[in-house]
PyMOL Python script that loads the backbone (N, CA, C, O; Angstrom):
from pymol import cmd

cmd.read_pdbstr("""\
ATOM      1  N   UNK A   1      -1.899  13.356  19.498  1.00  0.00           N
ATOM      2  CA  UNK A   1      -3.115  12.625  19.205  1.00  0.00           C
ATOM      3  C   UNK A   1      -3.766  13.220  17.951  1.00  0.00           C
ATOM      4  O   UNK A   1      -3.864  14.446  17.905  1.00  0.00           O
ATOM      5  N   UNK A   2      -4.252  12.433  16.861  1.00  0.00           N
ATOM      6  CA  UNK A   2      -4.835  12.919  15.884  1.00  0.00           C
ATOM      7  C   UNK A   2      -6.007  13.479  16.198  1.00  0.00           C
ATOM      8  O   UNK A   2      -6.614  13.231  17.240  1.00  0.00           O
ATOM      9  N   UNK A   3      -6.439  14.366  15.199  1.00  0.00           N
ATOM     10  CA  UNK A   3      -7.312  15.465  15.482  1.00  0.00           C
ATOM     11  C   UNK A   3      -8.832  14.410  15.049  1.00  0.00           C
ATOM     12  O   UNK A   3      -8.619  13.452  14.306  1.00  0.00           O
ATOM     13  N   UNK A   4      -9.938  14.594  15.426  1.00  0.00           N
ATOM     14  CA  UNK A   4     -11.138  13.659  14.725  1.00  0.00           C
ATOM     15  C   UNK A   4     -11.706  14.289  13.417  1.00  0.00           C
ATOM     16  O   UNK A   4     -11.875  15.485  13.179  1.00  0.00           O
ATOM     17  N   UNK A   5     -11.892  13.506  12.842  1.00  0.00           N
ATOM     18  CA  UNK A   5     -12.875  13.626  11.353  1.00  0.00           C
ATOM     19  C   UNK A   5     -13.699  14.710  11.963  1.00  0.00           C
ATOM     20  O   UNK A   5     -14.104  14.657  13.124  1.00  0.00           O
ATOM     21  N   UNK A   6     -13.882  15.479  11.320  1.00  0.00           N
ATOM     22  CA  UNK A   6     -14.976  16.700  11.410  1.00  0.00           C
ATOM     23  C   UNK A   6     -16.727  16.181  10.887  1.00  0.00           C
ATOM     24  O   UNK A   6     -17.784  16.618  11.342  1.00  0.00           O
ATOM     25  N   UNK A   7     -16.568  15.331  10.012  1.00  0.00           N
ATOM     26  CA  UNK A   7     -17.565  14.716   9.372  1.00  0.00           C
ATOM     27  C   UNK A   7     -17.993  12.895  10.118  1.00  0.00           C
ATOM     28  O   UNK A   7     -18.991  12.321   9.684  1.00  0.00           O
ATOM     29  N   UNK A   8     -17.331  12.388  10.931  1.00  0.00           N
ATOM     30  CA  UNK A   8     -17.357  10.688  11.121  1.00  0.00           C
ATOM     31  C   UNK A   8     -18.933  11.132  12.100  1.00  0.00           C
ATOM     32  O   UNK A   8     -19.840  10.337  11.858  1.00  0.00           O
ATOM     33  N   UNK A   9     -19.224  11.996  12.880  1.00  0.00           N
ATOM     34  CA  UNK A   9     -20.222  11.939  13.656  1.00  0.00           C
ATOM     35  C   UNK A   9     -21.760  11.667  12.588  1.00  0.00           C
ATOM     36  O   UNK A   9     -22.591  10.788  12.819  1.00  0.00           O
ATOM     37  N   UNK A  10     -21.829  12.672  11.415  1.00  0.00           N
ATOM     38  CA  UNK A  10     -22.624  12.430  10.437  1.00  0.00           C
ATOM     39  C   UNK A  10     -22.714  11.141   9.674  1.00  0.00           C
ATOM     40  O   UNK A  10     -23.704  10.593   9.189  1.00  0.00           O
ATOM     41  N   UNK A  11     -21.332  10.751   9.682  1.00  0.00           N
ATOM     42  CA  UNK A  11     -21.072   9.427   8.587  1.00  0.00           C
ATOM     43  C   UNK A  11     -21.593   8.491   9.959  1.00  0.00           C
ATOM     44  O   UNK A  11     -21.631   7.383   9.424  1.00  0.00           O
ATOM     45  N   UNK A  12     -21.893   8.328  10.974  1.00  0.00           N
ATOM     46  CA  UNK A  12     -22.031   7.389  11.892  1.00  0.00           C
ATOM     47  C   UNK A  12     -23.810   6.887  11.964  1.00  0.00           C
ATOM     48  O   UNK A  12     -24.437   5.827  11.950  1.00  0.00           O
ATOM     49  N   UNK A  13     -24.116   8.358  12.047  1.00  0.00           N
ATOM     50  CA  UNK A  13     -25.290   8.761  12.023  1.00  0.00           C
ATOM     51  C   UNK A  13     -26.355   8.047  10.523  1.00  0.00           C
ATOM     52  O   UNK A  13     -27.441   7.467  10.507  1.00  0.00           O
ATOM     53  N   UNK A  14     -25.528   8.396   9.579  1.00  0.00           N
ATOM     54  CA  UNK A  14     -26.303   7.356   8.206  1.00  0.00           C
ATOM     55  C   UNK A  14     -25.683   6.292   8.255  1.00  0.00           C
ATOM     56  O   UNK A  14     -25.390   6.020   7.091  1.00  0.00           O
ATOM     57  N   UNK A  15     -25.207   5.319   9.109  1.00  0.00           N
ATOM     58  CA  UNK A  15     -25.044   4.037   8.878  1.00  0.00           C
ATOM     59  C   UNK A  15     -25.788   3.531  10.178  1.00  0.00           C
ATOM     60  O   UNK A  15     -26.099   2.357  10.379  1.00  0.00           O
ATOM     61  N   UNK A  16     -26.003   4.482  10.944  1.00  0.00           N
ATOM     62  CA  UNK A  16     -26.993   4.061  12.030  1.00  0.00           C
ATOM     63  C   UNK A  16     -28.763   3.859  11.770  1.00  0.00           C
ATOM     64  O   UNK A  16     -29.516   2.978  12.184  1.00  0.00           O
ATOM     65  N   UNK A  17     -29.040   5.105  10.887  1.00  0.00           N
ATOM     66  CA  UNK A  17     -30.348   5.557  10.388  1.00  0.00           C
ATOM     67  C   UNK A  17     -30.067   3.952   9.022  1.00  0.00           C
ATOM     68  O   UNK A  17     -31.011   3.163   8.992  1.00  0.00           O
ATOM     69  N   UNK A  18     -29.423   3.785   8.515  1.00  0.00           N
ATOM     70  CA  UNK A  18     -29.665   2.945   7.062  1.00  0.00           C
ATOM     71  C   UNK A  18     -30.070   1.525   7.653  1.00  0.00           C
ATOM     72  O   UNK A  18     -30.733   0.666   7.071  1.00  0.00           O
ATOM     73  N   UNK A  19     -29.340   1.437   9.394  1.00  0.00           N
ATOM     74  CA  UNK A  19     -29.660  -0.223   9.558  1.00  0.00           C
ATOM     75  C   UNK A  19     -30.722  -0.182  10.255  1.00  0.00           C
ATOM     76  O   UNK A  19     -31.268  -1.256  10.509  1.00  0.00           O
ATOM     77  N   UNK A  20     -31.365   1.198  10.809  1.00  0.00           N
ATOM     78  CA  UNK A  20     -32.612   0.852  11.579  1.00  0.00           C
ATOM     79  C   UNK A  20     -33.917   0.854  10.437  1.00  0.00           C
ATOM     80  O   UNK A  20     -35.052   0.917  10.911  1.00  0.00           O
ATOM     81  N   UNK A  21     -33.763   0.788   9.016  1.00  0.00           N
ATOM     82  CA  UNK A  21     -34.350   1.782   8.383  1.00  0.00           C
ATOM     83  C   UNK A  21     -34.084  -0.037   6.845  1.00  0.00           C
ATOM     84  O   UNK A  21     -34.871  -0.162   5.907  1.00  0.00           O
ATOM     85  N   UNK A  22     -33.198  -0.782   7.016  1.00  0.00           N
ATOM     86  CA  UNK A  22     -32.917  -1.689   6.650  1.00  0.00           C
ATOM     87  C   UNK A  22     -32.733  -1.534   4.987  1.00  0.00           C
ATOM     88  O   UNK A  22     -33.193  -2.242   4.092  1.00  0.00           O
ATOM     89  N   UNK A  23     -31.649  -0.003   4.895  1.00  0.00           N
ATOM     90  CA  UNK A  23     -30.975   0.050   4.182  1.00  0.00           C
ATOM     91  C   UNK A  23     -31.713   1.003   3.032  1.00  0.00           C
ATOM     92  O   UNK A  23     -31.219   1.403   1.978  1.00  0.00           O
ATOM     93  N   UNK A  24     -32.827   1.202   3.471  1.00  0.00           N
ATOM     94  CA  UNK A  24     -33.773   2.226   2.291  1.00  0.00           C
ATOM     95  C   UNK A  24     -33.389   3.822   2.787  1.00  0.00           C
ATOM     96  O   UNK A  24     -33.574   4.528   3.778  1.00  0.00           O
ATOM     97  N   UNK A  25     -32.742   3.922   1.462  1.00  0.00           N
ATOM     98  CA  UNK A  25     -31.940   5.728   1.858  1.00  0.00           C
ATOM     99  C   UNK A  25     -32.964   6.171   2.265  1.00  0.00           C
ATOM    100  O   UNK A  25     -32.857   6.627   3.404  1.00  0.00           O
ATOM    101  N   UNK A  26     -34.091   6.254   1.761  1.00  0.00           N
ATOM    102  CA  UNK A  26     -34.989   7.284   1.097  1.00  0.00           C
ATOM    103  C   UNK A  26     -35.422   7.440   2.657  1.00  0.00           C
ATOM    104  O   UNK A  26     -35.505   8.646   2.890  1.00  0.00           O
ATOM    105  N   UNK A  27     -35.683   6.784   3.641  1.00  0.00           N
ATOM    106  CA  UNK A  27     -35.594   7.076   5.142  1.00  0.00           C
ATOM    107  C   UNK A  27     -34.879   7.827   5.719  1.00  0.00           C
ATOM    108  O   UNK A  27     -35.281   8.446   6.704  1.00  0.00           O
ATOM    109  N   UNK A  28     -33.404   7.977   5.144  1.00  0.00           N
ATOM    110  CA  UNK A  28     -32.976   8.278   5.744  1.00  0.00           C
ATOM    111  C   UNK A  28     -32.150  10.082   5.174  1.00  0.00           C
ATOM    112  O   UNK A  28     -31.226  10.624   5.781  1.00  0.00           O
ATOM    113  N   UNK A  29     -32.630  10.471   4.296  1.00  0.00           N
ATOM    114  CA  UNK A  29     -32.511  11.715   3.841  1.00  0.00           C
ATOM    115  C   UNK A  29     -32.095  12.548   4.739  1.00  0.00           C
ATOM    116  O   UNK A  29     -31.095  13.131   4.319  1.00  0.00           O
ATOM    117  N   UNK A  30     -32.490  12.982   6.113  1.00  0.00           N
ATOM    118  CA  UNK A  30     -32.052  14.105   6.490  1.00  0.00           C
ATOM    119  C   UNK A  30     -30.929  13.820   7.044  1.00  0.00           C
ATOM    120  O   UNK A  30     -30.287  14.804   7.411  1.00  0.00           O
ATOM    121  N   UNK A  31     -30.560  13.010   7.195  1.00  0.00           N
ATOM    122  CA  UNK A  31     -28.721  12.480   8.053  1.00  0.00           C
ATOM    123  C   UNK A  31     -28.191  12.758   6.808  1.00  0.00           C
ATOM    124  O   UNK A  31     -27.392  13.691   6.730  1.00  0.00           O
ATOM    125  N   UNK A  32     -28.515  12.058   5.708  1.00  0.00           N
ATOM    126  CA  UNK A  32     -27.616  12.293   4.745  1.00  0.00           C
ATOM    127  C   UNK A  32     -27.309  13.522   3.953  1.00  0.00           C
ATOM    128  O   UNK A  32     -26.319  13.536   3.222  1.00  0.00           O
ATOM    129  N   UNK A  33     -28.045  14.482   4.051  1.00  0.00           N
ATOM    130  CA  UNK A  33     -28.365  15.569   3.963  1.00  0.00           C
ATOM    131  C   UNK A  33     -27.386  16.764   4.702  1.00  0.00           C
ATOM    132  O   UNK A  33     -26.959  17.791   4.175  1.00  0.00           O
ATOM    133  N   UNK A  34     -27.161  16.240   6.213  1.00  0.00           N
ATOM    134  CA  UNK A  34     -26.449  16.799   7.086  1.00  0.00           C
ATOM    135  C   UNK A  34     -24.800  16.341   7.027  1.00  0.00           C
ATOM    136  O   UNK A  34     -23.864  16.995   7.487  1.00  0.00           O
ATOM    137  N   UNK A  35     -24.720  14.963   6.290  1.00  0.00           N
ATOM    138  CA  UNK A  35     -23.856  14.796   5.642  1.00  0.00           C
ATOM    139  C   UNK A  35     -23.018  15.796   4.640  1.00  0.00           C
ATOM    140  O   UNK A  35     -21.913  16.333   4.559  1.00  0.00           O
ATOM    141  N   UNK A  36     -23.996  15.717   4.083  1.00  0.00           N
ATOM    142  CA  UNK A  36     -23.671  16.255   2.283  1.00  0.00           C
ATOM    143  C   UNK A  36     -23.405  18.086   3.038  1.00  0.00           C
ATOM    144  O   UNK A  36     -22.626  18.838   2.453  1.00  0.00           O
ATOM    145  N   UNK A  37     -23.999  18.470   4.062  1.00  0.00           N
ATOM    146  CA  UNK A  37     -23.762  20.120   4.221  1.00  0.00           C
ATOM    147  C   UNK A  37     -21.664  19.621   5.066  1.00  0.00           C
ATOM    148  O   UNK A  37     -20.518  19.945   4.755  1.00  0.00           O
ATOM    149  N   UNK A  38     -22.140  18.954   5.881  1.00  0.00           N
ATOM    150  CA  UNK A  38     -20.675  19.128   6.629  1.00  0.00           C
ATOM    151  C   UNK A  38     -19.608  18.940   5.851  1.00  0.00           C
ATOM    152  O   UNK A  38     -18.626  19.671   5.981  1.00  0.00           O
ATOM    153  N   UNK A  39     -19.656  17.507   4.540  1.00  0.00           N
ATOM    154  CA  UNK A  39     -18.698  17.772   3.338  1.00  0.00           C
ATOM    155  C   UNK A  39     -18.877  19.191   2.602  1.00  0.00           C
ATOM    156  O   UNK A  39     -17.930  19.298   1.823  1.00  0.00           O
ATOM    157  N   UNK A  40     -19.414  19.925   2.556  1.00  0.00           N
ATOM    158  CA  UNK A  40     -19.256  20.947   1.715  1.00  0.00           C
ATOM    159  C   UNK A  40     -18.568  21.544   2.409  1.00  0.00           C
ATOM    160  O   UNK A  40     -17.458  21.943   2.059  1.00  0.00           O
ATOM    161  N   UNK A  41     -19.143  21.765   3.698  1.00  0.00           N
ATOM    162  CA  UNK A  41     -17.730  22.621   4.908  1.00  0.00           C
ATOM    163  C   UNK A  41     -16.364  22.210   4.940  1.00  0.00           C
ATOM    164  O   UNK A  41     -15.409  22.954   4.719  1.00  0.00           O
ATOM    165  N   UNK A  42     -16.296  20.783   5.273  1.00  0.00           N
ATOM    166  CA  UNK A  42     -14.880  20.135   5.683  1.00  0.00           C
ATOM    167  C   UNK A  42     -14.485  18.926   4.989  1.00  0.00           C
ATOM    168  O   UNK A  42     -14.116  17.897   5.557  1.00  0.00           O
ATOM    169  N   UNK A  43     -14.590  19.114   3.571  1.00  0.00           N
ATOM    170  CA  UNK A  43     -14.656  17.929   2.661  1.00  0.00           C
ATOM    171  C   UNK A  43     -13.158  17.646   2.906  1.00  0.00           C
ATOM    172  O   UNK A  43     -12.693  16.620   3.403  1.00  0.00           O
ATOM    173  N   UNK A  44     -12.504  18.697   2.485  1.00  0.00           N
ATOM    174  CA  UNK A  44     -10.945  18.855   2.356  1.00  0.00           C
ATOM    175  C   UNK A  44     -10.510  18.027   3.780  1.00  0.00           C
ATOM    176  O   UNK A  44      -9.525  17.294   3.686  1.00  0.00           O
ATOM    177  N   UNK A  45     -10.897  18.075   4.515  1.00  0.00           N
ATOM    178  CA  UNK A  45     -10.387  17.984   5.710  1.00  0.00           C
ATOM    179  C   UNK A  45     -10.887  16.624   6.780  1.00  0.00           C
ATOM    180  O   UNK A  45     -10.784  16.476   7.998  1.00  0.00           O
ATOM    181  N   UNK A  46     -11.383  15.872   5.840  1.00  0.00           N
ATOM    182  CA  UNK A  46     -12.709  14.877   6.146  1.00  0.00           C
ATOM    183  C   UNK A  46     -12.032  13.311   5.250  1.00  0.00           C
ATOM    184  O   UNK A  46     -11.937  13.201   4.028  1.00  0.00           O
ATOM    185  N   UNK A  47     -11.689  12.380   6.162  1.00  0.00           N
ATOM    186  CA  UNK A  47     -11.833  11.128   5.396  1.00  0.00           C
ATOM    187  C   UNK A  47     -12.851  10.676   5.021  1.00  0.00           C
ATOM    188  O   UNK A  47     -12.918  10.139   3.915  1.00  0.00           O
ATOM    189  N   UNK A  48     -13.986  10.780   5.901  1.00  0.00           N
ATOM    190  CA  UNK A  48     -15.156  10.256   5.603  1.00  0.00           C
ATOM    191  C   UNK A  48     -15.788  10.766   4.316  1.00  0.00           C
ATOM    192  O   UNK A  48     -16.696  10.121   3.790  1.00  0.00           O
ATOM    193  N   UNK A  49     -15.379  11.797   3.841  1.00  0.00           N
ATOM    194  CA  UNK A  49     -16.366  12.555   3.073  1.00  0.00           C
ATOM    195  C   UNK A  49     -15.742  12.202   2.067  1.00  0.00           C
ATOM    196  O   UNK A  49     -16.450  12.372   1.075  1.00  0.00           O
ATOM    197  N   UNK A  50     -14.332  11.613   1.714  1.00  0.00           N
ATOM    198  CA  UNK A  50     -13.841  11.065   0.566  1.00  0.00           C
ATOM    199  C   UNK A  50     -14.155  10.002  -0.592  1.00  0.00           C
ATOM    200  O   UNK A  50     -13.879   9.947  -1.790  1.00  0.00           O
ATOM    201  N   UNK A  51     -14.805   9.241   0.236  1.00  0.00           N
ATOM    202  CA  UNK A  51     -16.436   8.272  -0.542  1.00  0.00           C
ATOM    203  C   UNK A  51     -17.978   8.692  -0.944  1.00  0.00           C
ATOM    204  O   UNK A  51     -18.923   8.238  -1.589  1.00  0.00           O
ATOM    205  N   UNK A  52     -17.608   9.925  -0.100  1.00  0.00           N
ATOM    206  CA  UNK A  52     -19.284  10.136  -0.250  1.00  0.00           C
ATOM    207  C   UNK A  52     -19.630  11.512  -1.018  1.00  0.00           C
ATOM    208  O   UNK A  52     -19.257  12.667  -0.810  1.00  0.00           O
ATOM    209  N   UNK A  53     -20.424  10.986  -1.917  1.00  0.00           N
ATOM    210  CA  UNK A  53     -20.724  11.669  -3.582  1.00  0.00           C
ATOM    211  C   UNK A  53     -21.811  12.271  -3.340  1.00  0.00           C
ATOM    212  O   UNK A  53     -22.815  11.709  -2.903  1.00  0.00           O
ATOM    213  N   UNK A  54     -21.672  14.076  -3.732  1.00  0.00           N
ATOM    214  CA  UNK A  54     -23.023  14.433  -3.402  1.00  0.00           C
ATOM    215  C   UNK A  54     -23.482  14.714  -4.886  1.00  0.00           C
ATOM    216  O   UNK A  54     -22.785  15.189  -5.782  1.00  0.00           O
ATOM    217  N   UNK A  55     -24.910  14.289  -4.964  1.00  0.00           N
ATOM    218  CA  UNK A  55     -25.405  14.250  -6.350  1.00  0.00           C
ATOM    219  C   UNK A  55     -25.491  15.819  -7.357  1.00  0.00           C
ATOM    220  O   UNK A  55     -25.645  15.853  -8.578  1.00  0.00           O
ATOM    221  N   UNK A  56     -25.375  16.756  -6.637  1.00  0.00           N
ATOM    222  CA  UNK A  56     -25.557  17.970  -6.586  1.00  0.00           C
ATOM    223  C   UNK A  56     -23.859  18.811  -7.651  1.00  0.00           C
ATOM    224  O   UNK A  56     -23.648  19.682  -8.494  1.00  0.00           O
ATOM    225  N   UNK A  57     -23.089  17.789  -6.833  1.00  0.00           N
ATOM    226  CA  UNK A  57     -21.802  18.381  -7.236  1.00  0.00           C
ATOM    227  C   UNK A  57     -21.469  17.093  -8.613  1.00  0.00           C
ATOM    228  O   UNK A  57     -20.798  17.593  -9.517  1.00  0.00           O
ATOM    229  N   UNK A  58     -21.813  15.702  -8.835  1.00  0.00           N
ATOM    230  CA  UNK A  58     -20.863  14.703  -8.909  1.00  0.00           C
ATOM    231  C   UNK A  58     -21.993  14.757 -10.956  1.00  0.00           C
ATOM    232  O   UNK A  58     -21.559  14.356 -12.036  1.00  0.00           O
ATOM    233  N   UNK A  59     -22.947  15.197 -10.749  1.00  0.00           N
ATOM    234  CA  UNK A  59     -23.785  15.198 -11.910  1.00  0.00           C
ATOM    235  C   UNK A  59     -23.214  16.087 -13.381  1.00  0.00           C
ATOM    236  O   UNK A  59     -23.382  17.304 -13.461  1.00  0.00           O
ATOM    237  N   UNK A  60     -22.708  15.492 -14.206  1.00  0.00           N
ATOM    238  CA  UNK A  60     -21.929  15.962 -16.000  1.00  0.00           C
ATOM    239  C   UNK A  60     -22.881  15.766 -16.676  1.00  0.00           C
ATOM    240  O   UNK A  60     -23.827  14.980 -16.743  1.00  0.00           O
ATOM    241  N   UNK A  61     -22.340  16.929 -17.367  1.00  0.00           N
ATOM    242  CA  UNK A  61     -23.227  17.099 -18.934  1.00  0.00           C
ATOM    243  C   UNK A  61     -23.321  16.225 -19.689  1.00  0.00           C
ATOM    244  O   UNK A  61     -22.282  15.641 -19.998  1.00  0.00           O
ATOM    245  N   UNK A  62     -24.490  15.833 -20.226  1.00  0.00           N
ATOM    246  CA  UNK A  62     -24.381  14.858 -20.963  1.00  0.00           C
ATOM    247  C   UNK A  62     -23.528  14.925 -22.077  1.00  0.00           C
ATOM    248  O   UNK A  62     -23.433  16.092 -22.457  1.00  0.00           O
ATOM    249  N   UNK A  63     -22.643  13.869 -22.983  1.00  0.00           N
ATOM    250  CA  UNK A  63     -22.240  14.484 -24.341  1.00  0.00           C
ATOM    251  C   UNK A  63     -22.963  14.666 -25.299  1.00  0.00           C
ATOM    252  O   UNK A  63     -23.988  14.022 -25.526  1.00  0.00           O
ATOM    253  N   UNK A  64     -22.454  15.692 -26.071  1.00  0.00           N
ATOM    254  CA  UNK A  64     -23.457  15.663 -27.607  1.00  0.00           C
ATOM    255  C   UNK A  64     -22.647  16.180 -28.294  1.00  0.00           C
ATOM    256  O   UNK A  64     -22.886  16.384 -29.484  1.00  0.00           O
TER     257      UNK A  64
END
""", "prot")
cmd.dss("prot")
cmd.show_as("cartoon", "prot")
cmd.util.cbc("prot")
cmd.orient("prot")
């Protein structure tokens, strides 16, 4: 039996918080938040976390 996403309980959790919340992140920050810590733990190891961009890591220098 495959092993479970280490991360799908969090990823469940902000699609639960986004529809009670009718899609305004900004409600829903601390799920996503708890998100963004469990990808840093088990990104590698996480389908879920393969879509989901944390602003922290995903932000380049501008060119000049």
């Amino acid at each position: 039996m495959p092993e479970k996403d280490p991360c799908q309980k969090q990823a469940c959790a902000i699609q639960t918080c986004l529809q009670a919340n009718r899609y305004v992140e900004s409600m829903c920050e601390d799920v996503i938040e708890d998100m963004r810590r469990c990808c840093r733990t088990h990104g590698t190891n996480s389908i879920c976390c393969s879509g989901f961009k944390d602003p922290k890591v995903t932000k380049q220098k501008p060119k000049t």
